[in-house]
C-alpha positions in Angstrom: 10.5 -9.6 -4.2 7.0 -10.0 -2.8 5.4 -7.1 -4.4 6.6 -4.2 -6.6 5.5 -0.7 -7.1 3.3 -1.7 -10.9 1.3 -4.5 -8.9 0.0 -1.9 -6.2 -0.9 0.8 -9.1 -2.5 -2.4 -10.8 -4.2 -3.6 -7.5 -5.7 0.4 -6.4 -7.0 0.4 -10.1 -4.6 3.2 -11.6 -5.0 2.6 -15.4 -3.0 3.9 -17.8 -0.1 5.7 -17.2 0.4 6.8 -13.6 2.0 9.9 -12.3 5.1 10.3 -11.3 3.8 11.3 -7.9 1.3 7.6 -8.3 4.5 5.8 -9.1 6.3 7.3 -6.3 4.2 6.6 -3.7 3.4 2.8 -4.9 7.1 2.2 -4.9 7.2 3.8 -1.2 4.5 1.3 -0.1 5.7 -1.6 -1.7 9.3 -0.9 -0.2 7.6 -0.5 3.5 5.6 -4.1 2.9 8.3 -5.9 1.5 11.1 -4.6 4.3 8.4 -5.4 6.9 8.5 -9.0 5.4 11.8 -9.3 5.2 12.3 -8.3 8.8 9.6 -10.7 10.5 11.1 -13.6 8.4 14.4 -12.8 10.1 16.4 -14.7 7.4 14.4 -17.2 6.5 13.4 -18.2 2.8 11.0 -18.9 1.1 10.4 -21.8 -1.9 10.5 -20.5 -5.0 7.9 -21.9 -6.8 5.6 -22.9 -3.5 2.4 -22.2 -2.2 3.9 -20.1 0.6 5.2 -17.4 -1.3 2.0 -17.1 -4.0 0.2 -17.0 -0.5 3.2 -14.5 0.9 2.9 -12.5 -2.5 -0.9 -11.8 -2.4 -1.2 -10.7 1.3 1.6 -8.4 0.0 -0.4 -7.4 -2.7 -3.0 -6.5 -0.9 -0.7 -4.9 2.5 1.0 -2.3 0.2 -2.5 -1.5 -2.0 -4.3 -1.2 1.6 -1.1 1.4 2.5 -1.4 3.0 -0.9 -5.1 4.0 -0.6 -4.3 5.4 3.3 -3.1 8.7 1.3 -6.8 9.1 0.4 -8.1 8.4 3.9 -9.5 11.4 6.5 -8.3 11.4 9.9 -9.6 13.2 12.8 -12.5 16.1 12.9 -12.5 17.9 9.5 -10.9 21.7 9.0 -13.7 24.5 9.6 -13.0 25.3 5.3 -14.0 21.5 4.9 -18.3 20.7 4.8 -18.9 19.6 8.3 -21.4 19.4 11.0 -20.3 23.1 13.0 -20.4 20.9 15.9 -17.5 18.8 14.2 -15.6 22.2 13.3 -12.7 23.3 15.2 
């Protein structure tokens, strides 16, 4: 395993105990990281210990905490309710 649910609540700076909804959503991200490593290794394995996978581990790390903070992120033009420009509202 390259990266589990705890390290991307650790790594996104969720102290304490985190919500079930936190938790759920860590574990989502870590699960899309680690299948995505899985399937572009095609097979192959890595050391264990090695360099490779402590390098392999962090970019994971850092892949499902990047994923885990898109929840937070705004796409697009914001809603009319939301404070924007009226030139951005639609």
């Amino acid at each position: 395993m390259y990266v589990t649910a705890a390290q991307v609540l650790a790594f996104v700076g969720i102290e304490g105990t985190p919500s079930d909804a936190e938790t759920e959503w860590a574990t989502a991200c870590a699960a899309a990281v680690e299948s995505a490593i899985v399937e572009r290794l095609g097979g192959a394995e890595i050391a264990d210990p090695s360099a490779a996978l402590d390098e392999l581990s962090v970019a994971a790390r850092i892949a499902a905490g990047e994923a885990y903070k898109r929840k937070e992120a705004t796409f697009g033009a914001p809603k009319e309710e939301e404070s924007a420009p009226a030139s951005m509202r639609w």
